[in-house]
Structure formats: structure tokens, C-alpha cells
N, C-alpha and C positions, 0 to 999 in steps of 0.2 A: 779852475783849481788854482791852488795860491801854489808856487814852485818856489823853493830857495837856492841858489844856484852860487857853490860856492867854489870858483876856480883863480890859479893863477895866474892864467895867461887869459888877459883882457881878448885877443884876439879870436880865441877858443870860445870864451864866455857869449860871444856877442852871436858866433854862431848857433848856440846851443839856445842864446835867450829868442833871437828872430824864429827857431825851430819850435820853440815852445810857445811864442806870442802868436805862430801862424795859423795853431792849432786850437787856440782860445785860450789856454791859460795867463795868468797873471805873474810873470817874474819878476823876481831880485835876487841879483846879482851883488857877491861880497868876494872880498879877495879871501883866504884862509888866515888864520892867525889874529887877526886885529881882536874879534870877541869870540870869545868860545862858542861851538855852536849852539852849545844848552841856551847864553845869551841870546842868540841871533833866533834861536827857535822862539821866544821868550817876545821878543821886540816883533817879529813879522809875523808870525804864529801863522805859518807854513803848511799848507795839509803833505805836501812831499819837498823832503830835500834832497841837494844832486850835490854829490862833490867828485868835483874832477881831478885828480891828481895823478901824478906820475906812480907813487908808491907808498900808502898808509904807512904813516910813521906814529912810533908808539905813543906820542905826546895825541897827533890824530885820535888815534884810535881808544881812548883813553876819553877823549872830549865827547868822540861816539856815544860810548857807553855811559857817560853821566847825562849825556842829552837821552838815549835810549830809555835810561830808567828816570829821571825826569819828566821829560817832555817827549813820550815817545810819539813818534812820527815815520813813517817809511822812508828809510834814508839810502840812494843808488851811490854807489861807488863805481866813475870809471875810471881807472885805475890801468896803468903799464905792466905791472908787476902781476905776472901771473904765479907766483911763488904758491903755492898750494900751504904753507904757513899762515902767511899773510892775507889770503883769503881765509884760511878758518879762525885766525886771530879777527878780522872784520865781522865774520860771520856771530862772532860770537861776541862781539863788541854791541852789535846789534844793525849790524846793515842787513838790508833786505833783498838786495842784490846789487852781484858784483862784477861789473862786465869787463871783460878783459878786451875786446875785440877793437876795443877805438869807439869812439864818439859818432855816430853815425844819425845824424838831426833824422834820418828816417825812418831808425828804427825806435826812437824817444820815445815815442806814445804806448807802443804794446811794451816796453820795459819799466814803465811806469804802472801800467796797470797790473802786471806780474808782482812787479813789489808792492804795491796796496795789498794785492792778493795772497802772498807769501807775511806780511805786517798784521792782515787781517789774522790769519789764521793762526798765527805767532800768537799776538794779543788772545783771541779763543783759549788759546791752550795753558796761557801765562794765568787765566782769568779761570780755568777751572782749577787748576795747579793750584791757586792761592786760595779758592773755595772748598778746595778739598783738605789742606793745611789748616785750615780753621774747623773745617768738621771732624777732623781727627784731635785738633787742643781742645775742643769742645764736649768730645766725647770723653776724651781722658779728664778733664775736671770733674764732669758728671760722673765717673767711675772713682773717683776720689772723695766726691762728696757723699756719692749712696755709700760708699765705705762707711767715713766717718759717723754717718748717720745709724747706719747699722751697729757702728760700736757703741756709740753712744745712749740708743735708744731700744738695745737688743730688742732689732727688730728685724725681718727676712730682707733680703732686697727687693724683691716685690713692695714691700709697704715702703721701704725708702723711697724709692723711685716715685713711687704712687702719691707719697707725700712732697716731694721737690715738684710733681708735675701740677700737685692741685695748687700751689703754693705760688707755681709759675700761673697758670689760669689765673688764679684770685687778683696778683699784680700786674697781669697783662705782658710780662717780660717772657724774654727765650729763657728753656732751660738752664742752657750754661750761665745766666744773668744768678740764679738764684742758687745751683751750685757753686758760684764765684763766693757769693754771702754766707755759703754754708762751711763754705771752707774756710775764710775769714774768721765766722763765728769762732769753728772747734781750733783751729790753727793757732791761734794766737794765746 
């Protein structure tokens, strides 16, 4: 696995990177600040990042959440600052987890696999959330277009429907494709 390891004390990093090298992984190591992480995620394309800090600061956490919704990637935070704020302000920037306890090279591996698995099931829910937002714009079009067709063609909604669907068949497209041009049509 590709690890991005982004800390400011050299001294710390080198521990964290020999921890992760012993165990097979492929690190790089950056300091914070020089490129935003969305950058850095961008340039190494990372399957996990780690950032070590003393205490997520808002410009941090800010870089989180553009890399989050960008380039999202399971991102650990260990972090000093057990401020119950600043973890739900992380949490919701988009880290995947937040350990407060210290760096401990030998607990690296099962908190890495925790956050793929917290990242995984995030993504799951982000990915039905956004498929269910378009089946509800999609319905609503369709409910706007058998409208219009209904006024226009007084005719019941069963034959609108009936006619937007054979309409869709004959061109090969989704519904909402040919309620989009029906509404076009009468709209305009």
C-alpha cells in the first residue's frame, strides 16, 4: 500500500515511515504546508494518508476537506489535541480517524485498516446519498413533464407516462432523458 506521511518533526516521521516500511508498505514523507494535501494527494496518489500534528488547525482542516471532496482517500489524524471540537470539526472535514493516544509504530497497521474501513463505508453511503438525490431530480422532472403533457394533450397520466416511456424505448435513453426534452419543448 502507497502511505502519504505528512509530519513536522523529521525525527517522528522517520519513526512512523521505518514502522510502515517494516510492514510492507510504500512511504512518503512531506513536511505540512509546502503543497496542499489535495496537491500532494494529486502528485503520489496515496491509497492512505497520515498526518501527524500536534493540533488541526483551521487552514489544516480546510485542506482536509478540499482534498476529501477532491481526491478522497482515507486520511488518520494523530493529533495532541483531544478537544472533542476539533475532532468533530476533523471528523467532518473528512478524516477517517483520529487518534489521540500518541503514535505508537505498533499499533499503525490495525488503525489503518479501521480507517480504509470507516473511508470505505463513508464512500458506501456518500455513493447511495448521491444516487438517491438524482432518483428523486429524476422523478420530479418525470412528474413535471407527464404534467405538461397532460395539459397539453388532454390526456390521463397513464397515457403520458405511457407515451414518455414508449418514446424513451424507441430512442434508447432514461426516462428522465426524454422528460428533460419534454419539458424543453412545452417550457420554452
Amino acid at each position: 500500500m502507497n502511505i502519504l506521511v505528512i509530519d513536522d518533526q523529521p525525527e517522528r516521521a522517520v519513526v512512523l515511515e521505518r514502522a510502515l516500511t517494516d510492514i510492507g508498505h510504500q512511504v512518503v514523507v512531506r513536511p505540512p504546508g509546502r503543497n496542499s494535501l489535495h496537491q500532494l494527494v494529486l502528485s503520489f496518489s496515496p491509497d492512505v494518508v497520515i498526518v501527524d500534528a500536534q493540533s488541526p488547525d483551521r487552514d489544516m482542516l480546510e485542506d482536509v476537506a478540499l482534498a476529501s471532496d477532491r481526491t478522497p482517500r482515507p486520511i488518520i489524524f494523530f493529533a495532541e489535541d483531544d478537544d472533542s471540537d476539533v475532532i468533530r470539526r476533523s471528523i467532518e472535514a473528512g478524516v477517517s480517524a483520529y487518534v489521540v493516544d500518541g503514535l505508537k509504530p505498533e499499533r499503525v497497521n490495525t488503525i489503518i485498516k479501521v480507517a480504509i474501513s470507516r473511508f470505505n463505508a463513508h464512500q458506501s453511503l456518500r455513493g447511495e446519498l448521491e444516487k438517491t438525490r438524482s432518483e428523486l431530480a429524476d422523478r420530479k422532472l418525470i412528474e413535471r413533464a407527464k404534467g405538461l403533457l397532460m395539459q397539453h394533450r388532454q390526456c390521463t397520466e397513464a397515457e403520458a407516462f405511457g407515451a414518455m416511456r414508449s418514446m424513451a424505448m424507441k430512442k434508447k435513453v432514461r426516462l428522465a432523458e426524454v422528460a428533460q426534452d419534454v419539458l424543453s419543448l412545452f417550457e420554452t
